[in-house]
C-alpha positions in Angstrom: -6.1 -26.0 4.0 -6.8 -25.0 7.6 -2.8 -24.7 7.7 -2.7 -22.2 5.1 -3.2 -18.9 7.3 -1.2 -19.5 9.5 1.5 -20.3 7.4 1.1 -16.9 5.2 1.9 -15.0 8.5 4.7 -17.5 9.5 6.0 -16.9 6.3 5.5 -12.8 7.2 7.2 -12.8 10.3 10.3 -14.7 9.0 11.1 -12.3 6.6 11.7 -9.7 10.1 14.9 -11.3 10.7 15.8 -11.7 6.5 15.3 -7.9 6.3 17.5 -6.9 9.4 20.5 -8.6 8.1 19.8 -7.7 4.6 19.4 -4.0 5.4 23.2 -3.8 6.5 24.0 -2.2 3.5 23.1 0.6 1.8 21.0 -0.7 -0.9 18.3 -2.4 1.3 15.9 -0.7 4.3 13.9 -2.9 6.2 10.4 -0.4 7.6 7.3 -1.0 9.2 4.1 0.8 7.6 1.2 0.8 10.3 -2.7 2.4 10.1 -5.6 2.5 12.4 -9.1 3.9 11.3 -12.6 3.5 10.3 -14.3 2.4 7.9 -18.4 3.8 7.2 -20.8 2.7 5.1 -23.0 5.6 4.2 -25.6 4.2 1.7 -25.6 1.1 -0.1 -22.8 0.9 -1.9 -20.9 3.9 -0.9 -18.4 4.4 2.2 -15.5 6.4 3.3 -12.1 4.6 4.8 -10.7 7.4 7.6 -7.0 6.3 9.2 -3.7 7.4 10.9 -0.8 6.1 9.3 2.7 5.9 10.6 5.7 4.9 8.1 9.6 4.1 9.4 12.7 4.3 7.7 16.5 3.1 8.0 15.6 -0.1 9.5 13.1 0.9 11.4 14.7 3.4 13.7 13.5 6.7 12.2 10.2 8.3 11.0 10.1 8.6 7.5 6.7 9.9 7.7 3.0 10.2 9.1 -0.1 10.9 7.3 -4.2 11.2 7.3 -5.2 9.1 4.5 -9.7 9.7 3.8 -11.0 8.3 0.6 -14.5 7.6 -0.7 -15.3 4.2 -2.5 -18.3 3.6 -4.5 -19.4 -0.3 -5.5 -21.0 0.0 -9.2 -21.7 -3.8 -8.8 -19.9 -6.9 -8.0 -17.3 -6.7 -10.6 -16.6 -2.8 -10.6 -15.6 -0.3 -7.7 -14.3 3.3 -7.9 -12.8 5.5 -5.8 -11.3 8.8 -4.5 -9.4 9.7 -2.2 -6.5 12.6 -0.3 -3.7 12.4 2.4 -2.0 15.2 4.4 1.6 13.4 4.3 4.0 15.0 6.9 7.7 14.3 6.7 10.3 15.0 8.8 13.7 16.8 7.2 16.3 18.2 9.4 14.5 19.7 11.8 11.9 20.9 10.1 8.4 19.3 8.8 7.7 19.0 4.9 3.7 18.4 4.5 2.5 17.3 0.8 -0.9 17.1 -0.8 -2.4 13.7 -2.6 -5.4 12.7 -4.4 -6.2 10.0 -6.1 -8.6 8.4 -8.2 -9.5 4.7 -8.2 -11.3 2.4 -10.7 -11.0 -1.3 -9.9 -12.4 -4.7 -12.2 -12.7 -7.6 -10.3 -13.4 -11.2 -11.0 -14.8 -13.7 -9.0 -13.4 -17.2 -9.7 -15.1 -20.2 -6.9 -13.5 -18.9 -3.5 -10.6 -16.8 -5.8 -11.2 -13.0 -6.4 -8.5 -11.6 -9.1 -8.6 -8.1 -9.0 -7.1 -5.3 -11.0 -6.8 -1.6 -10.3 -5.7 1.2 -11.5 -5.0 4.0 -10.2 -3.7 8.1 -11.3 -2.2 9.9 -8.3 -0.8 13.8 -7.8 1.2 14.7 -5.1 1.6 18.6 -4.7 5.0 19.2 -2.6 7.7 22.5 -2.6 6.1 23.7 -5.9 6.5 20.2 -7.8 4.1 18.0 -9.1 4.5 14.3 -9.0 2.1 12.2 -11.3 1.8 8.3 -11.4 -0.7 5.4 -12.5 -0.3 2.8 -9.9 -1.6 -0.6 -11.2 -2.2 -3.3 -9.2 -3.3 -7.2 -10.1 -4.5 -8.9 -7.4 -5.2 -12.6 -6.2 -7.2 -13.3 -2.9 -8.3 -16.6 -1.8 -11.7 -16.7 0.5 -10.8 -19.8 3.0 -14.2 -21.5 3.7 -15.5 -20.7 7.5 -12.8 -18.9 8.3 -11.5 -14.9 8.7 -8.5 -15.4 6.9 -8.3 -14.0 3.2 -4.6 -14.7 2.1 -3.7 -12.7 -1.2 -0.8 -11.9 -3.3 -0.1 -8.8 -5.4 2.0 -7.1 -8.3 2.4 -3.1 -8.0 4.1 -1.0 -10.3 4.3 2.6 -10.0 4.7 4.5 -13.3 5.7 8.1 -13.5 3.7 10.4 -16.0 4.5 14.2 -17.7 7.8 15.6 -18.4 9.0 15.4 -15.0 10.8 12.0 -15.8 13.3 12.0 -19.0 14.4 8.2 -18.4 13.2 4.9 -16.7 9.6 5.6 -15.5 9.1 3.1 -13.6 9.5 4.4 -10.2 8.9 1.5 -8.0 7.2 -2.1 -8.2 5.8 -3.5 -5.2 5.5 -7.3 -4.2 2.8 -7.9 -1.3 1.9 -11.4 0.5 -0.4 -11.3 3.1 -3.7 -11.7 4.6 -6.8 -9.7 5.9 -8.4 -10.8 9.2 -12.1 -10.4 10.2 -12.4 -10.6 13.3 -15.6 -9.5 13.6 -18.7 -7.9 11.9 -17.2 -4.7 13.8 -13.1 -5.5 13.9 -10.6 -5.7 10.6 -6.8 -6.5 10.5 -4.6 -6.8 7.6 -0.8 -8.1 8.0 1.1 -8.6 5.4 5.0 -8.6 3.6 6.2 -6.1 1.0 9.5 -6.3 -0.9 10.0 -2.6 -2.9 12.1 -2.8 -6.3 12.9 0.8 -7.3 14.9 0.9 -10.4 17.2 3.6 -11.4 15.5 6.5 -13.3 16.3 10.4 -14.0 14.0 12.6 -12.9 14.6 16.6 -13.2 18.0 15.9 -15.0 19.4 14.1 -11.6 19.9 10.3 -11.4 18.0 9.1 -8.7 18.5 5.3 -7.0 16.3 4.3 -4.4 17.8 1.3 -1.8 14.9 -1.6 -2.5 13.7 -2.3 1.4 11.2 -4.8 2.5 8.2 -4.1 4.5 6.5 -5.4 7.8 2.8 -4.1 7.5 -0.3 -4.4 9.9 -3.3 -2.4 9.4 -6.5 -2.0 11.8 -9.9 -0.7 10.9 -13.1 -0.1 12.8 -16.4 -0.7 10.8 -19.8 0.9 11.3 
């Protein structure tokens, strides 16, 4: 069982290679999401999350976009969380700089089972961008194993994004993400996350237009600073 980190990031850093050849053609990207922030815990039971967050594009070798990501997360008790939260997203287009407006709201039921936590979350986002309105509820189910004296925390997750309103006529499934990974305390004042996504985005219509998505696979490592 001491194996078993190590062998989640192994199994992380294999797919790099997987995703390079894979993203030859058009209908697969291979990108690297990064963050680095700070996390606060205000009173018991409520904190903020503050980070920088850096997204790349076709196969890593453009900026698909940067954002400021804040959200405020309250702990009812040990089985219930909620949560809100905004992002400035800035993305680059020809030249020019196309920013967008999110918010969020989060409510999250979790279960602990012996060293097993199975979580699931749902979520209602708006993004505000060039006069349109995107809505989606982004479920997520959740397993994530506590290793004893250690400061791994392997989990897997399920994602599906689901488009809501008018603004979708067919297939409103937008995207549905796969994660493995694992979180890292370092220390009391140090967290890292690293983990593996593989995006599915089916064909839908949206506005009238047929829209196809390539799927792409995802290197991600995440760093936050507690006080």
């Amino acid at each position: 069982m001491k194996q078993f980190p190590l062998l989640i990031i192994s199994a992380i850093l294999l797919i790099i290679p997987f995703t390079s050849s894979s993203a030859q053609d058009d209908s697969h990207d291979f990108r690297i999401y990064t963050k680095a922030g700070v996390k606060v815990n205000i009173i018991e039971g409520l904190s903020n999350t503050t980070d920088l967050e850096l997204r790349t594009k076709n196969n890593s070798s453009k900026i698909d976009n940067y954002r400021i990501n804040t959200s405020f997360s309250y702990k009812v008790c040990k089985y219930f969380n909620a949560a809100i939260g905004y992002a400035l997203i800035a993305k680059p287009n020809n030249g020019e700089t196309i920013l967008s407006n999110r918010y969020w709201i989060d409510a999250t039921g979790v279960l602990p089972v012996s060293q097993f936590s199975i979580s699931l979350r749902e979520r209602f986002q708006q993004t505000f961008s060039l006069g349109e309105v995107g809505t989606l509820l982004r479920s997520e189910l959740k397993c994530q194993y506590s290793i004893p004296n250690s400061i791994f925390k392997p989990y897997i997750s399920v994602e599906p994004h689901i488009y809501l309103g008018d603004i979708v006529s067919e297939g409103r499934v937008k995207e549905v993400r796969y994660n493995i990974g694992t979180s890292i305390a370092i220390n009391k004042y140090n967290d890292l996350q690293v983990y593996g996504r593989y995006t599915q985005n089916p064909d839908f219509t949206i506005l009238g237009l047929e829209r196809r998505a390539p799927d792409y696979f995802i290197l991600g490592v995440n760093y936050y600073y507690k006080f």
